[in-house]
N, C-alpha and C positions, 0 to 999 in steps of 0.2 A: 863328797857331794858333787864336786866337778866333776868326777869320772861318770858319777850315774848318768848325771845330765849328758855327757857324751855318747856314753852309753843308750840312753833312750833317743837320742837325737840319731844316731844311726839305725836302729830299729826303724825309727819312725820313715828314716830317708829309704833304709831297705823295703820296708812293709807298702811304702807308694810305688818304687821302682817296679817291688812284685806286681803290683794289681795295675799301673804298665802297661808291664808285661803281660798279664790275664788278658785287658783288654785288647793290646797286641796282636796275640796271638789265634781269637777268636775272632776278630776281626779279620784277620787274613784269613781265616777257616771259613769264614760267611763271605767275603770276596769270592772264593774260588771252588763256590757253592757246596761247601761242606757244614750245611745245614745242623745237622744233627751235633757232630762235635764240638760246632760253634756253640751249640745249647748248653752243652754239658759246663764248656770250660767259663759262660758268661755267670753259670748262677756258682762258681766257685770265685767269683768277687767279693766283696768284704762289704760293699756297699752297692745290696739288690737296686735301691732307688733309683743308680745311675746307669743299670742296664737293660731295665723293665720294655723298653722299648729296643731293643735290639734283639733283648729275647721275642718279643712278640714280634717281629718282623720276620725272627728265623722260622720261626710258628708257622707263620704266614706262608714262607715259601716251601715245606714242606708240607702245606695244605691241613694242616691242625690247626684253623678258625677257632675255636673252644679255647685253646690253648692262646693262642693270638691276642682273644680279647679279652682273657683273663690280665694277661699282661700289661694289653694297655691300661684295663683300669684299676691295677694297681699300679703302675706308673704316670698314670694323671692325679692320682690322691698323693702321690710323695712329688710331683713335678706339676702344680696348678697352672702354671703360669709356661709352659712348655706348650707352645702353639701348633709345633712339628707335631709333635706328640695329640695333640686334641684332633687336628685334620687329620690323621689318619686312622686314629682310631672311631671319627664320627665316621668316615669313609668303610670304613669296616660294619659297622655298626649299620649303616645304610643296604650291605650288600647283605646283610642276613635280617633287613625286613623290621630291624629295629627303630622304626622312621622316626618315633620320639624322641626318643635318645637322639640319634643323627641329629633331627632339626635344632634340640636344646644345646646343642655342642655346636654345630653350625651360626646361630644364632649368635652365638659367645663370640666365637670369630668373625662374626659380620662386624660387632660394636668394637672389637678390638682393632680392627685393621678393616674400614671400610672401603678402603678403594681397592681394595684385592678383589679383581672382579673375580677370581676362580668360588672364592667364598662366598660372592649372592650363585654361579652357577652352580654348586653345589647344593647349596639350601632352596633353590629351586629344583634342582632335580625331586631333592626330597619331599617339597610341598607340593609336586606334581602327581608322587606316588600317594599320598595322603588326600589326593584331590582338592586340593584348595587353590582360590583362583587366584591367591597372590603370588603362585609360582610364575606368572608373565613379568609379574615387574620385577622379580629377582633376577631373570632373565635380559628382560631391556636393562638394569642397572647393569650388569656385565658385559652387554654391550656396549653402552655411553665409555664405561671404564676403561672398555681393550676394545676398538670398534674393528678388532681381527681374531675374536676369540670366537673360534669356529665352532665349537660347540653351544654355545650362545646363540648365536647366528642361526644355527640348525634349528633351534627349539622354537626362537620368535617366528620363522618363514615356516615350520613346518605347522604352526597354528593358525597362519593365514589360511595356507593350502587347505586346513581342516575345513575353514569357514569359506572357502573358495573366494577368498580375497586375494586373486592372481598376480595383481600388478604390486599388493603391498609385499607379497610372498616375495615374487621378483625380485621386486628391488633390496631385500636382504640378502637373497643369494647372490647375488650381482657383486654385490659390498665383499661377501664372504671368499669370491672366488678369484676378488682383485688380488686379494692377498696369498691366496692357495689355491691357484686355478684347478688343481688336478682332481680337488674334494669330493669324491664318489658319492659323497651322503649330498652336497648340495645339488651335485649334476645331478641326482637321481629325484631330486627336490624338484630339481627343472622341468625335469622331463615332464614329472606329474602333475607340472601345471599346467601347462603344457599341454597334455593328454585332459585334464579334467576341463577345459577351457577348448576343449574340441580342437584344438590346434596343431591337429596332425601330424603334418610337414615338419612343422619344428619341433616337436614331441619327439618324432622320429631320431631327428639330429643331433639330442643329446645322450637319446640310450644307445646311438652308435657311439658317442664319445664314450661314453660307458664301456660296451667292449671292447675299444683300443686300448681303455688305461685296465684292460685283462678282468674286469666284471663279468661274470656269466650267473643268470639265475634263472629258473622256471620264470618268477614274475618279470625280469626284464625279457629275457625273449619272446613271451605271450604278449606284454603290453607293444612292441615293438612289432611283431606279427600283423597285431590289431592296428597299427600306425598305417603299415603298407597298404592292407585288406582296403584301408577308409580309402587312401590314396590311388586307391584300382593299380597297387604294384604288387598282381599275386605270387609271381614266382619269390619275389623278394618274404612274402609272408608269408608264403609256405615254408620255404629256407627257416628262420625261424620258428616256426609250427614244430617244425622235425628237432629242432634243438630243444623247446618248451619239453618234446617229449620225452628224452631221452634224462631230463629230471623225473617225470611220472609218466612212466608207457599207456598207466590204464587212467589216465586221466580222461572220463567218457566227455567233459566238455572240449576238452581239448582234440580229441580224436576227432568229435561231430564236426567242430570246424576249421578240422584239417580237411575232413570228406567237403566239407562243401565249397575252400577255397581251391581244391581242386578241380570240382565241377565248373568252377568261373572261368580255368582253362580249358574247358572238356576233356581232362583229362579225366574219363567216367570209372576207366579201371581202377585208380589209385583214390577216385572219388566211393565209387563201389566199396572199397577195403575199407576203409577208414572209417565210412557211415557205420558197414557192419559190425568193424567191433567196440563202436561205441555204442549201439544197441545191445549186446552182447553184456552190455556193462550194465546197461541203466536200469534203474527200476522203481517207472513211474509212468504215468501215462504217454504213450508214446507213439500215438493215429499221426502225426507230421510230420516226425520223424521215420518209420518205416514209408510212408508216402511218398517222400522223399527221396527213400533210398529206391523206392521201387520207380520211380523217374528216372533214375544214376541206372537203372536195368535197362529200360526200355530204350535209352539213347544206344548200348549196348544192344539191345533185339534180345534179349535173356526176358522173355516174355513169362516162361514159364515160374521163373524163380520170381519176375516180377508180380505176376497173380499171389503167389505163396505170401512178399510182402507186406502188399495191398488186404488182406484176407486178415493177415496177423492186427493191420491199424484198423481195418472195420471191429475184428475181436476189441482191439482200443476201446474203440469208441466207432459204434452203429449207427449212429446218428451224422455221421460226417460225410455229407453228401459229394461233395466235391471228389473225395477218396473213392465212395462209390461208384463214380459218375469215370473215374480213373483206371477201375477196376472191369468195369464196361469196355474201356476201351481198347486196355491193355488184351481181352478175352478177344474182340473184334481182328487186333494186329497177332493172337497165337491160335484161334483157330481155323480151320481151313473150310471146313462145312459152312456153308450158310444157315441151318436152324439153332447151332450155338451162340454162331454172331447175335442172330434176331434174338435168342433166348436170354442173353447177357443184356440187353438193352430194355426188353420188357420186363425183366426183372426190376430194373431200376427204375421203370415208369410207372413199375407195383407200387415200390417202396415211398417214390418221392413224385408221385403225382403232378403238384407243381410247384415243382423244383426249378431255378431258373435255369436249368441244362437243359430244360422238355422240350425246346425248340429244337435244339444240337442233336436230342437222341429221334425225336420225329424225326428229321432231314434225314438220319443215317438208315433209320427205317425203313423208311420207304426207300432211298437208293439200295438196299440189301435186298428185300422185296421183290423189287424189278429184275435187279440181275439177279435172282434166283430163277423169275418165272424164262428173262430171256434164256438162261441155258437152260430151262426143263426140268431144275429140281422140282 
């Protein structure tokens, strides 16, 4: 009798030693990202329950979700009370859109350990995507808890921003960037307050801090662009313009007004370029835009391409006298005869009788008139 019990007493100290070792071993295999093997050797344990969640982790990081969350929740039905195990698995459960599950698991964690502020921002994230308006206080509670839990932080100031409550948006990012001044998500929070609060100057001054800390995006160098433009610093907003662009080349808003912060330096060449190929682009009514470009000509003296234009925005839209009234005069500065000049002008005193140009095209009339009879045409 004594021998057996020896007997099974060493069994039993070998049989723990081995599974150890099992875990041992696959542990070091899932260290030093040997995923897969780690899998093999954890479900060769004697007791699944205690490794459900390590195989679902390995799941995890070899991107087998399915397999992942199978795992978890057979390791939260054999480990109820395993709270590691609940938050990652509602965390998982969240990221494939399962927002019930997530909240009912979140929830369990909020009652269990309420001052973990991570667990009201968690179950607010999820009540956010579920649309429900108790996701703010889940939010403010994580920050009361941790008032440097930047993610926190982001959500209460980015709801201000929505409602364009600037100074309360502020004063959260303020709070946020004592603690982490370098926070790209807040600075960029700033900026937009910043910018939505028409406050140019300083709008400007954090999406430059933005590109120091190596930030580059189409929306930050457009919004930034548009800082200078307001500020009349156009070279500085073209500089930018030209980086917006080289995220989307045929981006047609961004090309127009590249074209027309360059016309504010008269620079009409590179104004000329830019207009055209964002017309090239667009496709909608467009009598202001060709109008426009056909002005970027005539500062040029490209009269003739400026007529072509002009012709294109009347096709626009015929009724846009101004254009017409543009098209007159552009015909006056390209040709050289006097009965085209006179022919361009009463054409338009056909069309728009009275029009409030009728004085401007009378005047020119009769000066055209005169000096035709004084040289004897």
């Amino acid at each position: 009798m004594r021998k057996t019990l020896i007997v099974i007493l060493i069994l039993t100290i070998f049989k723990t030693e081995a599974q150890s070792s099992v875990l041992a071993i696959a542990d070091s295999l899932y260290a030093y990202g040997n995923y897969s093997k780690a899998i093999n050797i954890y479900k060769t344990h004697s007791q699944p329950s205690e490794v459900y969640d390590k195989i679902a982790k390995a799941y995890l990081a070899i991107g087998n979700d399915d397999e992942a969350l199978r795992n978890y929740e057979l390791g939260l039905k054999a480990n109820l009370d395993n709270t590691l195990l609940k938050y990652d698995y509602a965390k998982l459960l969240y990221r494939h859109n399962k927002l019930n599950d997530a909240a009912v698991l979140f929830n369990e964690l909020v009652y269990l350990d309420y001052k973990n502020p991570n667990y009201h921002y968690e179950l607010g994230v999820v009540l956010e995507q579920q649309q429900d308006t108790t996701a703010m206080n889940e939010f403010r509670t994580a920050f009361e808890l941790d008032s440097t839990h930047q993610k926190a932080i982001y959500k209460i100031a980015e709801q201000f921003l929505v409602v364009r409550k600037h100074k309360q948006s502020l004063h959260y990012i303020d709070i946020g960037l004592q603690s982490y001044a370098n926070n790209a998500e807040l600075i960029k929070l700033k900026a937009l307050n910043y910018y939505w609060d028409e406050k140019y100057n300083e709008s400007a001054k954090w999406f430059e801090t933005l590109i120091a800390l190596g930030q580059s995006s189409q929306f930050i160098h457009e919004k930034l662009s548009f800082c200078y433009a307001e500020d009349s610093e156009y070279q500085k907003a073209i500089e930018q313009g030209e980086l917006a662009l080289q995220y989307d080349p045929k981006n047609q808003t961004n090309l127009y007004i590249q074209g027309q912060l360059y016309e504010r330096i008269n620079d009409y060449v590179n104004a000329e370029k830019y207009i055209a190929k964002a017309l090239e682009l667009m496709d909608m009514p467009l009598d202001d835009e060709y109008t426009f470009l056909a002005k970027l000509l005539n500062h040029q003296k490209k009269y003739k391409a400026s007529i072509v234009a002009l012709q294109t925005a009347i096709a626009e839209n015929p009724e846009n006298e101004r254009t017409q009234y543009m098209l007159a005069l552009t015909k006056d500065q390209y040709y050289a005869d006097f009965d085209s000049k006179i022919k361009a002008y009463e054409v338009f005193k056909e069309k728009f009788p009275n029009s409030p140009f009728a004085f401007f095209v009378d005047k020119r009339l009769k000066e055209l008139k005169e000096e035709k009879f004084l040289k004897g045409e």
